[in-house]
C-alpha positions in Angstrom: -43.2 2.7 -21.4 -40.9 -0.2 -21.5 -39.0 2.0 -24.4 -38.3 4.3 -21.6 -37.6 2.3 -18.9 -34.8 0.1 -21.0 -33.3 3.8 -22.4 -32.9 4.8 -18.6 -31.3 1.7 -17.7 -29.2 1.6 -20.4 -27.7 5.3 -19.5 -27.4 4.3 -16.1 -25.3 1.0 -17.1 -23.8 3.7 -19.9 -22.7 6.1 -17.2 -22.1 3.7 -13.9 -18.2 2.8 -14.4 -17.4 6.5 -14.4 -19.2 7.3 -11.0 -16.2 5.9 -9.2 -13.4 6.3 -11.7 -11.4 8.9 -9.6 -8.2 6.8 -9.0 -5.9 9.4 -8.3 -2.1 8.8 -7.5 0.0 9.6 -4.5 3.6 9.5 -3.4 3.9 9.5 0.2 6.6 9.5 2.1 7.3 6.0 4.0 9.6 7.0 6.7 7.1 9.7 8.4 4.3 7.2 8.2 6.5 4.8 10.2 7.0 7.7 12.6 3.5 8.5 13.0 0.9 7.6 16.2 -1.3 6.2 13.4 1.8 3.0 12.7 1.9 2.7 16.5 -1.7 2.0 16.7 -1.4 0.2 13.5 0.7 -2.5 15.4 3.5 -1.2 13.7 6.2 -2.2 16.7 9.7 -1.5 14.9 10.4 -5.2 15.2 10.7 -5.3 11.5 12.2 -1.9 9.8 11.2 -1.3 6.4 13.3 0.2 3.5 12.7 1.2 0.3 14.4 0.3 -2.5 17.3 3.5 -2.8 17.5 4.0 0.8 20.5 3.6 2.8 20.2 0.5 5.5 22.3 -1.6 7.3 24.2 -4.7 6.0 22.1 -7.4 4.6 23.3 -10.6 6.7 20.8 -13.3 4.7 18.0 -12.9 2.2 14.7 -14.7 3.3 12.8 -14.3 0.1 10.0 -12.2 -1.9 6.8 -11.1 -0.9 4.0 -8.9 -2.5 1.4 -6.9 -0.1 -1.6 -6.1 -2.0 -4.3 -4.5 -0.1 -7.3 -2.2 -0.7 -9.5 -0.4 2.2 -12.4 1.9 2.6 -11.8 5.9 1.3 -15.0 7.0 2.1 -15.0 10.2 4.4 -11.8 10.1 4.6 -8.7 12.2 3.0 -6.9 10.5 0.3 -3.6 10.6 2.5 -5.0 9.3 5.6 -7.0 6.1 3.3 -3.7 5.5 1.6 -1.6 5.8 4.9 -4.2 3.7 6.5 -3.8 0.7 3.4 0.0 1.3 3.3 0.1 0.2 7.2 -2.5 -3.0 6.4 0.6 -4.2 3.8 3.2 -3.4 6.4 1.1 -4.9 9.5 1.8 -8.1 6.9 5.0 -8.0 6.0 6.1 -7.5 9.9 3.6 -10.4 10.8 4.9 -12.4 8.2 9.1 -11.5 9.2 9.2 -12.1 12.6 7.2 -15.8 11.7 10.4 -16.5 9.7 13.1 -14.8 12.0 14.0 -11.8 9.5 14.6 -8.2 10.7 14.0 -5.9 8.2 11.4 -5.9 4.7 14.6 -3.9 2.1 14.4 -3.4 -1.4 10.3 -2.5 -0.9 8.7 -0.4 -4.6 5.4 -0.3 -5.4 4.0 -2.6 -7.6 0.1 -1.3 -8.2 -1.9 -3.6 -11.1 2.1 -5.3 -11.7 3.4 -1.7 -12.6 7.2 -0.9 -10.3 7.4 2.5 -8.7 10.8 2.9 -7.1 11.9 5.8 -5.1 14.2 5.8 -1.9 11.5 8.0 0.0 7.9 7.2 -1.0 5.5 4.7 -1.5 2.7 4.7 -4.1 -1.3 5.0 -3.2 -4.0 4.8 -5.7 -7.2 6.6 -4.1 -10.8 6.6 -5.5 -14.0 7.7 -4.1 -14.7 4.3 -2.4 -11.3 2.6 -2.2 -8.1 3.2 -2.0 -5.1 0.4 -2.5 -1.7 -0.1 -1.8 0.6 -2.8 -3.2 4.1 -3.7 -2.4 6.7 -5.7 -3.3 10.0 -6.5 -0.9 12.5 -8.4 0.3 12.4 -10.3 3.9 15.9 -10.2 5.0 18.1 -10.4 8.5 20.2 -6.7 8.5 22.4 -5.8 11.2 22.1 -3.3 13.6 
């Protein structure tokens, strides 16, 4: 009997990691998550604009230093896109939080940066969404642009 028992736990342990190993990548676009009702109830308050790395933006007046946004939240019952829209606003909720404390403007020069790996692109971000979580990292620049 104990045979039994320590097979079945065993193929439990055995088979456990892969219940949730769905980590499936996204690119969504930044600019029509910024433009969204979900960013304005978010707290997103276009205090602080946000740029990726590529895209066209004002002048950069002064560079205020780095910053990475790491940040994971719940996918269950929810779409991929709307968990990894949700965790994209959490890092940019930060970053403004964090900008207006030091008097910058704008977050430029944002890429991914998920487990240390750089996505770049000029129009989306990078989501990584499982069963249970789904996480969003970033990487940018707080900076003072003009208008």
């Amino acid at each position: 009997m104990k045979q039994i028992i320590a097979i079945a736990v065993l193929a439990l342990l055995a088979f456990a990691p892969q219940a949730d190993a769905r980590n499936t990548r996204h690119e969504l676009p930044l600019q029509e998550l910024l433009n969204s009702p979900m960013a304005r109830e978010a707290g997103i308050d276009g205090s602080v604009r946000f740029y990726l790395r590529g895209a066209a933006h004002p002048p950069i007046q002064s560079r205020m230093g780095d910053d990475i946004g790491n940040r994971k939240t719940n996918a269950a019952n929810k779409s991929d896109v709307e968990a990894c829209n949700w965790v994209a606003l959490t890092v940019l909720k930060a970053f403004q939080e964090k900008a207006k404390a030091m008097g910058a403007n704008a977050v430029v020069d944002m890429v991914s940066f998920y487990k240390r790996r750089e996505f770049s692109s000029p129009t989306n971000y990078e989501c990584y969404a499982g069963t249970i979580l789904a996480g969003v990292t970033l990487k940018g620049t707080y900076a003072k642009v003009g208008n």
